[in-house]
C-alpha positions as CSV (number, residue, x, y, z in Angstrom):
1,X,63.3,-64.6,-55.6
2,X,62.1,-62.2,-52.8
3,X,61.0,-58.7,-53.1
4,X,64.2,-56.7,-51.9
5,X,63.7,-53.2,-49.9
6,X,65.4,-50.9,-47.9
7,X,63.5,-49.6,-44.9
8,X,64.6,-46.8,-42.5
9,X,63.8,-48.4,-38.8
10,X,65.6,-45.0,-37.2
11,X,65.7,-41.4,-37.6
12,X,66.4,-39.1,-34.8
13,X,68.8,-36.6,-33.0
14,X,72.2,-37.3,-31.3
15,X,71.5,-37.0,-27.8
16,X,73.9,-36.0,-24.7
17,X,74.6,-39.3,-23.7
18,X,75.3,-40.6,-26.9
19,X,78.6,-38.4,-27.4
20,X,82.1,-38.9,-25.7
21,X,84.1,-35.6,-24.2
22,X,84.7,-34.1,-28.3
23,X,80.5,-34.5,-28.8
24,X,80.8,-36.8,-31.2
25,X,78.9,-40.8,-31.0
26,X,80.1,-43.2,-29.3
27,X,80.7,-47.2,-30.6
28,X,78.7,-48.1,-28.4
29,X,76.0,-45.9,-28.9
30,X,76.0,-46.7,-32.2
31,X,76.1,-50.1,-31.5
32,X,72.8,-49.9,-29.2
33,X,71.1,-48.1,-32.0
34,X,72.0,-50.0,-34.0
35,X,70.4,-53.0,-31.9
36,X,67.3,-51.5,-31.3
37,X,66.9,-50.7,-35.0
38,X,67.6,-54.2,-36.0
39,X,64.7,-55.5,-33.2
40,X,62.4,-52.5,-35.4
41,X,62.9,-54.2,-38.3
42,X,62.1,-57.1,-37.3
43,X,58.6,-55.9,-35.8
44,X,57.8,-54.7,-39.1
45,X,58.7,-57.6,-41.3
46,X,57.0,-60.4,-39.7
47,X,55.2,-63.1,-41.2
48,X,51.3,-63.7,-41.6
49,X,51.3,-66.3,-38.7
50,X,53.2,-64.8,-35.8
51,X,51.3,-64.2,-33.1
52,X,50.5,-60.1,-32.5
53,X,49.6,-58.6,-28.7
54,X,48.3,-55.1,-29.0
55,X,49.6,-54.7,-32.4
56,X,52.9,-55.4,-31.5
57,X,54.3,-58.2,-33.2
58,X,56.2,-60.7,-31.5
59,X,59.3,-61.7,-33.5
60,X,60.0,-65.4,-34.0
61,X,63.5,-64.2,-35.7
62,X,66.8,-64.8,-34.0
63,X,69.6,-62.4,-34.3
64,X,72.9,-64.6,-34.2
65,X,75.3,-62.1,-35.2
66,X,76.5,-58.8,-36.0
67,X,79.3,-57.0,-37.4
68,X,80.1,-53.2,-37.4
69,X,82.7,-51.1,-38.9
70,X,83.6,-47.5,-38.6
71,X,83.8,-45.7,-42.1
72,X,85.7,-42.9,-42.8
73,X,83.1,-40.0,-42.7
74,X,83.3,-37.8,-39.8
75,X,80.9,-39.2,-36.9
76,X,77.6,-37.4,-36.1
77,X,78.1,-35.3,-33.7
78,X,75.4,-33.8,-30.8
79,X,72.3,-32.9,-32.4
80,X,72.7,-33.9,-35.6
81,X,70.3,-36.3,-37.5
82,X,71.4,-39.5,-37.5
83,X,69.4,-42.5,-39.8
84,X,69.5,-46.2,-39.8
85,X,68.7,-47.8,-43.0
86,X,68.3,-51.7,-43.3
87,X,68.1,-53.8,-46.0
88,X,68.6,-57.3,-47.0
89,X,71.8,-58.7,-48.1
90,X,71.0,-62.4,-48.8
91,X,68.3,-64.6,-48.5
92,X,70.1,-67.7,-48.2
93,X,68.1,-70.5,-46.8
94,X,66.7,-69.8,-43.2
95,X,69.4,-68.0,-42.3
96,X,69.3,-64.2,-44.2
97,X,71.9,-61.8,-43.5
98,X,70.4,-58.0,-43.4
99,X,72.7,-54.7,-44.2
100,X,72.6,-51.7,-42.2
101,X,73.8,-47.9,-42.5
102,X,73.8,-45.6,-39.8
103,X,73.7,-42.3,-41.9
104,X,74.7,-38.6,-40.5
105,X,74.8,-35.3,-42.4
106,X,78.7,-36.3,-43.8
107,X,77.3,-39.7,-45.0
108,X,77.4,-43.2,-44.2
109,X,79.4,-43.1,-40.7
110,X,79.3,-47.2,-40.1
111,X,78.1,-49.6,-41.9
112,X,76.8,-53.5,-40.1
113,X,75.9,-56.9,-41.1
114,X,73.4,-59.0,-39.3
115,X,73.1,-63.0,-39.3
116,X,69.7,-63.9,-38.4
117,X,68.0,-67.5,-37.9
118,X,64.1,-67.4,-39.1
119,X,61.4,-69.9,-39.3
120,X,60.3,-68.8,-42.7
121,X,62.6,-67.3,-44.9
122,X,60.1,-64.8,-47.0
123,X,59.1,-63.2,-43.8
124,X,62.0,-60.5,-43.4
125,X,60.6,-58.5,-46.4
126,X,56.8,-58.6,-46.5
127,X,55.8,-55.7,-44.8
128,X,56.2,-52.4,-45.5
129,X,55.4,-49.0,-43.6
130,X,51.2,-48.5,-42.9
131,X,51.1,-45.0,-43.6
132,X,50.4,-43.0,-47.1
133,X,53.0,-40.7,-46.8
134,X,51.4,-38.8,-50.2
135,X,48.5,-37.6,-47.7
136,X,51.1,-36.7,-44.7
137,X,53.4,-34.5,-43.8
138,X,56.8,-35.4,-44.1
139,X,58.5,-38.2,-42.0
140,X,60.8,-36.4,-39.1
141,X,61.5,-39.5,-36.6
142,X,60.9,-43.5,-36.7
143,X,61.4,-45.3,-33.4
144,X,60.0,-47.8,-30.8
145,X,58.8,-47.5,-27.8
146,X,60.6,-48.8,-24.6
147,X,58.9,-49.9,-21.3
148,X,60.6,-46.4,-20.0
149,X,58.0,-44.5,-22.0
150,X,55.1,-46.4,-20.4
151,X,53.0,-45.6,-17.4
152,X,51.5,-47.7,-15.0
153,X,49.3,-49.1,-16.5
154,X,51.4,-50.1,-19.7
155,X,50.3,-47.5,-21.8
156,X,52.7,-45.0,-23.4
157,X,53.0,-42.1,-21.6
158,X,52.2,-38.5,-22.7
159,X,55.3,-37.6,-21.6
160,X,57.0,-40.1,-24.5
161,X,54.5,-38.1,-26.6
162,X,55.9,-34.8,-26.1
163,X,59.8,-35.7,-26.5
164,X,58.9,-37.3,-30.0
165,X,57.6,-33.8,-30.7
166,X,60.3,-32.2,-29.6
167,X,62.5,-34.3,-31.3
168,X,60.6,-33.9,-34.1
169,X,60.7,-30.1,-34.0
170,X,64.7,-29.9,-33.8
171,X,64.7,-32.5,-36.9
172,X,62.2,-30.3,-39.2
173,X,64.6,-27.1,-38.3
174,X,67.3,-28.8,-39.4
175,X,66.0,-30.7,-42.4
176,X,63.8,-27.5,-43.7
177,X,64.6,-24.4,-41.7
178,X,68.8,-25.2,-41.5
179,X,69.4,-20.7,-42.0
180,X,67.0,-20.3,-39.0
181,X,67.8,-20.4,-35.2
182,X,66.8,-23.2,-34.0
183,X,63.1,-23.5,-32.5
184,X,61.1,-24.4,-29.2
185,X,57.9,-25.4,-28.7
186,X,55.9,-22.8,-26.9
187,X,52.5,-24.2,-27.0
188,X,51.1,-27.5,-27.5
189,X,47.6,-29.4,-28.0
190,X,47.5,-33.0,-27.6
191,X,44.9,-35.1,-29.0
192,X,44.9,-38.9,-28.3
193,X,43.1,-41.2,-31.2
194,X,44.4,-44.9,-30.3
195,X,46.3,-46.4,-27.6
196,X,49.9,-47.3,-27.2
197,X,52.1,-50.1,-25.7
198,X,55.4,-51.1,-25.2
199,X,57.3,-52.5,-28.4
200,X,54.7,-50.4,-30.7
201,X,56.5,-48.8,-33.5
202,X,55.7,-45.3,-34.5
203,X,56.8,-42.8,-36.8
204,X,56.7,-39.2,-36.5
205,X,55.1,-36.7,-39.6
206,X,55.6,-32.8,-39.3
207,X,54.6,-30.2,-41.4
208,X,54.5,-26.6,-40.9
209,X,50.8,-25.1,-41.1
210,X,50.8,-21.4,-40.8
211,X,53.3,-18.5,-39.9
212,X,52.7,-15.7,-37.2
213,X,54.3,-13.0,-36.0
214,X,55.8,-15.1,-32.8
215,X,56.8,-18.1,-34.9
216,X,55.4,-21.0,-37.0
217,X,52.3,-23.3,-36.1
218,X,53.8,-27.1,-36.9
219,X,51.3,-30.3,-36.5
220,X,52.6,-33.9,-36.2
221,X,51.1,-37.2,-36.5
222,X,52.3,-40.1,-34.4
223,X,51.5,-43.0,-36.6
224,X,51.4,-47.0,-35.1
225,X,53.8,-49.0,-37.6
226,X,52.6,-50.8,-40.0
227,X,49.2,-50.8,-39.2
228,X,49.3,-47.0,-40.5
229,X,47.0,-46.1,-37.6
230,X,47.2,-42.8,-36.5
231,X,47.5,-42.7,-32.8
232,X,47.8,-39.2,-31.5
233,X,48.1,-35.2,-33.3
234,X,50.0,-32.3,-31.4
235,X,49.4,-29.4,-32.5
236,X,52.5,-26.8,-31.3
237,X,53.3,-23.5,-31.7
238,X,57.1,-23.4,-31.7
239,X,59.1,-20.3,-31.1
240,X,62.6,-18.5,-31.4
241,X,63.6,-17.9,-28.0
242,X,66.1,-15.1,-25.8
243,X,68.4,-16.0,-23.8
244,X,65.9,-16.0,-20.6
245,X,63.4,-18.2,-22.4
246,X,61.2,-15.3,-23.8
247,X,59.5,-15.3,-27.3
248,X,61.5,-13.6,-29.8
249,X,59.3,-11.7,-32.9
250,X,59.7,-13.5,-35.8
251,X,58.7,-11.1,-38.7
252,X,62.6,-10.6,-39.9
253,X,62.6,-14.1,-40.7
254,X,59.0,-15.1,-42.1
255,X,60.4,-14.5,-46.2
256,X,63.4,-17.2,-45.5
257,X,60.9,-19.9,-45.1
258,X,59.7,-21.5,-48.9
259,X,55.8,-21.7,-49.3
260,X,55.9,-24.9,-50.2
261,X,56.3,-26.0,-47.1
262,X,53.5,-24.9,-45.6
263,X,50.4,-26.9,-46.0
264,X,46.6,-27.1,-43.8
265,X,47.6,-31.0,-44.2
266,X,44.0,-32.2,-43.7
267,X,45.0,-35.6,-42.9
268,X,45.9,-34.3,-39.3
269,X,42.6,-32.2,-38.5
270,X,42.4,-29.5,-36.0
271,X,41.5,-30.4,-32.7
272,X,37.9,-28.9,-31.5
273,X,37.9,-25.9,-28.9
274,X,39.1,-26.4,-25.4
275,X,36.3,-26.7,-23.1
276,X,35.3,-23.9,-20.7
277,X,35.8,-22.6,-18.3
278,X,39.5,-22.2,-19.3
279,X,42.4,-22.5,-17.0
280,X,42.9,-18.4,-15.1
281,X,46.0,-16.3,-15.6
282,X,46.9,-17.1,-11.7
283,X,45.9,-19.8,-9.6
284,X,43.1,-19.7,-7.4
285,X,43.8,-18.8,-3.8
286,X,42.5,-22.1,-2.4
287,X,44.8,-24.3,-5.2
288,X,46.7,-27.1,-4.4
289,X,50.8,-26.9,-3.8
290,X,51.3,-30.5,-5.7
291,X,54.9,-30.4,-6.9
292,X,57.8,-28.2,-6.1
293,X,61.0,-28.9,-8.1
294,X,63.6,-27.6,-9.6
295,X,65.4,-27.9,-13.3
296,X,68.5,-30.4,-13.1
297,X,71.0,-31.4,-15.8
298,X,68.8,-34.0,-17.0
299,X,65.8,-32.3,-17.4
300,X,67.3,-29.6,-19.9
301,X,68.3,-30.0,-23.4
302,X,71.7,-28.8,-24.7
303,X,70.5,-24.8,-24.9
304,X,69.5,-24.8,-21.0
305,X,66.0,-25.2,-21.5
306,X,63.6,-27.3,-19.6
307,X,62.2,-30.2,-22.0
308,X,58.8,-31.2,-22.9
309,X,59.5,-34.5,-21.2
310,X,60.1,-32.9,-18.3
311,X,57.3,-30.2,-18.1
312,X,54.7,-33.3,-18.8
313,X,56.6,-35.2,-16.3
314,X,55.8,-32.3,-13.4
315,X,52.1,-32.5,-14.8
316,X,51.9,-36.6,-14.2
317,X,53.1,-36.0,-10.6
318,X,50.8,-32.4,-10.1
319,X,48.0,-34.7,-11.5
320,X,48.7,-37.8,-9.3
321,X,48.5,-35.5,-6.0
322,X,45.5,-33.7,-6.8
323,X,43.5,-36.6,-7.6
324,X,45.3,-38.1,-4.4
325,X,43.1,-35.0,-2.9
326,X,39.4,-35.9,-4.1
327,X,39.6,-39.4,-3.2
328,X,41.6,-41.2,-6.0
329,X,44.6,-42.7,-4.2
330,X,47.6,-44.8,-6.3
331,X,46.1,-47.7,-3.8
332,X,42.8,-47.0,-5.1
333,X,43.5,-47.5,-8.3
334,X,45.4,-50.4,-7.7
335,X,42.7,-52.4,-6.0
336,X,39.9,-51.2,-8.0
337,X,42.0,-51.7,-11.0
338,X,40.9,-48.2,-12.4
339,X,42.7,-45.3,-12.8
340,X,42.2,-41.8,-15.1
341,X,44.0,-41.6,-18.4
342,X,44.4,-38.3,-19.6
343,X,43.3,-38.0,-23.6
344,X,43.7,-34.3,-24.4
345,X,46.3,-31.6,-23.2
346,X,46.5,-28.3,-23.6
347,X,50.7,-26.5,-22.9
348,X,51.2,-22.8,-22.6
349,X,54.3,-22.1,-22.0
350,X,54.7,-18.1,-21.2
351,X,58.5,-18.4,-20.1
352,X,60.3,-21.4,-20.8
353,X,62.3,-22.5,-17.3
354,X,65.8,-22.7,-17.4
355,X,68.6,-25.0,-15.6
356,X,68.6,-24.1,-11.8
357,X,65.0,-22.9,-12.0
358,X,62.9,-23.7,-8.9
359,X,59.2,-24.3,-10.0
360,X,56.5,-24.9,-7.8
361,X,52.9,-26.5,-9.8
362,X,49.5,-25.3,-8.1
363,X,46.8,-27.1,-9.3
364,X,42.9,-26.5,-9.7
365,X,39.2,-28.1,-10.1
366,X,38.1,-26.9,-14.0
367,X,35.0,-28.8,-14.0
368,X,33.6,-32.7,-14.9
369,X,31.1,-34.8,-16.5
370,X,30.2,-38.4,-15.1
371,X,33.3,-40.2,-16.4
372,X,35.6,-37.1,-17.3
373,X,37.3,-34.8,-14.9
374,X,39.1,-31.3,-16.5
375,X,41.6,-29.6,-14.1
376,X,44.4,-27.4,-14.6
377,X,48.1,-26.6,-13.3
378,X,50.1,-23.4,-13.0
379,X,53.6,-23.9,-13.2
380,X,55.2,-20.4,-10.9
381,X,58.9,-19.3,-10.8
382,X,59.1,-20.3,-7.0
383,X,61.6,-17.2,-6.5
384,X,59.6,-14.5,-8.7
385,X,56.1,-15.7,-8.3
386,X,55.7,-15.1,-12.0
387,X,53.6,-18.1,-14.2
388,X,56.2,-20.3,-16.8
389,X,53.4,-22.1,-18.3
390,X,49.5,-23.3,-17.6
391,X,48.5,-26.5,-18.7
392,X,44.5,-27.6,-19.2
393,X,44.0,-31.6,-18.5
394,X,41.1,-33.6,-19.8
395,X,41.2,-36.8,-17.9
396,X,38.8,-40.2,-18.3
397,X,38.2,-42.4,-15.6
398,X,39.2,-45.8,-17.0
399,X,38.3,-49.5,-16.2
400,X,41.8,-51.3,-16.6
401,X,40.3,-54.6,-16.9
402,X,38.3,-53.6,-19.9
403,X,40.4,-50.7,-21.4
404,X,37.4,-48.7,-21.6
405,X,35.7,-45.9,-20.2
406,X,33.9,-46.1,-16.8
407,X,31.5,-43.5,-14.4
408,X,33.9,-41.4,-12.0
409,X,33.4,-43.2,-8.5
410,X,30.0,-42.1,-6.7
411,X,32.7,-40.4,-3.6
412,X,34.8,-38.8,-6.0
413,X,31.7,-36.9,-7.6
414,X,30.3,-35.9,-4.4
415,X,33.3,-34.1,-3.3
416,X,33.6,-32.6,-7.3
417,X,30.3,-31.1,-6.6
418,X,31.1,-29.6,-3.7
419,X,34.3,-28.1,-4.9
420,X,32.1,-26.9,-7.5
């Protein structure tokens, strides 16, 4: 007789193009979750033989069939949680059948059967989640990572990084804050531990570390599943905000907030000082125009705001013209099979840009070591000339063929110095 446990291989918000016309999910999104919840499971209950690339298991299990059928809860509706909860039914043989519930806040809203085909029949309920969630903070999202999320050189991109924290944010209003309005993140430090790939699994902790008069400092932990290896921290500052993207005071609202939810949750330690010189309250007059954009539909959540995703987004691109500018082409790093992976961020954002915003990003030299290059952008209201946000970049020139660190080309330093 096996060991029989349910684990939760999904937790997140409804998103826009999940809902139909009345904002509530779709079949079919549910369906796809559904899908991709199922494949999680499966990466997390594999047996002690299959085969593992970059800590992604490869499943040797064979999904044959599955059944879903709407209950009669209300549907989740457009930013509401929504959780997937598998467990297994039977253990017949070589050919289990698993049970799933996607879960929103009225309750069970469809349940699922899946028939699977396995090549050892223990397998599907070995492995449980890595992390000791005693020592963290609690669990706000569980997902894995799509080859969307990855850059170009297969790694997962901060940008996949900062809309798990977003995500993540929205999820710990609702779940611990549900009588405040809901929060944006205002400022964020991002501290990379271990790499990630396409297929990983990761869940999301978030805990809420101190309170200030602008808002409430909340870390998270990005955690590899099941290894339990912690792969990145972001630290954020997250913030009420007006109706033109403004920080709102927050002293009205600090005795809502129970003190038990506030911890210095040690398991996710502080990240050191930035490094100086820091990034300047305006851009120097010799920086570089890299990007000029503005905010579309897509880039903006469902309050008008720009996302995280698509702030880091404009920083990728900023970051790829600038180094474009001392010598570190895309076709350079191509044929010397190099490129510079970026391993600590720094986000102020002093306005956050709405839909219809034009932005232009004007970049600058900060200052580098022989295999580490700091540099910073400015992202300006194109119309007003005012500064929405500065970002600080620590960036490390990395050999693809080893993933590991290399010296910055001999070129590329030459013309740093001069700069400098």
């Amino acid at each position: 007789m096996v060991e029989k446990f349910e684990v939760c291989c999904y937790q997140g918000l409804v998103r826009p193009h999940q809902t139909d016309v009345s904002g509530e999910m779709r079949m079919d999104a549910a369906t796809t979750l559904l899908i991709e919840s199922v494949d999680a499971y499966l990466s997390l209950t594999q047996p002690s033989n299959t085969v593992s690339k970059n800590d992604a298991a490869v499943s040797k299990q064979t999904v044959t069939a599955i059944t879903l059928t709407k209950t009669k809860s209300p549907l989740p509706k457009l930013g509401e949680i929504v959780t997937c909860l598998i467990s297994v039914l039977s253990d017949k043989a070589l050919k289990p059948l698993l049970s799933a519930q996607l879960i929103g806040i009225h309750g069970k809203a469809w349940l699922a059967t899946i028939e699977l085909e396995v090549e050892d029949s223990g397998s599907l309920w070995k492995t449980k989640l890595g992390a000791d969630q005693l020592n963290w903070p609690p669990m706000r999202l569980i997902r894995r990572l799509q080859k969307t999320q990855c850059d170009q050189a297969g790694h997962v991109n901060v940008q996949a990084f900062m809309e798990l924290a977003d995500e993540a944010v929205a999820v710990l209003c609702i779940q611990s804050l549900p009588e405040l309005p809901r929060m944006q993140v205002v400022k964020a430090r991002i501290s990379f531990k271990h790499e990630l790939f396409e297929g990983d699994m990761v869940s999301v902790f978030s805990g809420i570390r101190s309170i200030t008069s602008t808002g409430l400092d909340v870390v998270h932990g990005i955690v590899h599943q099941p290894s339990g290896r912690l792969a990145c921290i972001l630290e954020t500052h997250i913030a009420v905000l007006d109706s033109i993207g403004n920080t709102k005071q927050f002293t009205e609202v600090v005795k809502t907030i129970p003190g038990e939810l506030i911890n210095d949750w040690p398991s996710l330690p502080c990240a050191r000082e930035p490094a100086l010189p820091r990034v300047a309250n305006l851009p120097l007059s010799n920086s570089l125009t890299s990007v000029m954009a503005v905010v579309d539909a897509w880039d903006a959540d469902e309050f008008g705001f720009m996302n995280m995703r698509a702030i880091v987004n404009l920083c990728s691109s900023g970051a790829r013209q600038y180094l474009a500018t001392i010598g570190l082409t895309g076709l350079r790093f191509s044929q010397e099979k190099i490129t510079v992976a970026a391993v600590d961020y720094l986000i102020e954002i002093h306005q956050r840009p709405r839909l219809g915003n034009n932005i232009t990003v004007r970049s600058d030299y900060l200052s580098h070591t022989g295999k580490s290059l700091r540099f910073s952008h400015h992202f300006m209201d194109s119309n007003e000339g005012t500064v929405f946000a500065t970002v600080e970049i620590v960036g490390v020139m990395l050999d693809l063929s080893s993933h590991r660190s290399t010296e910055i080309p001999m070129d590329v330093l030459e013309h740093l110095s001069r700069v400098n």
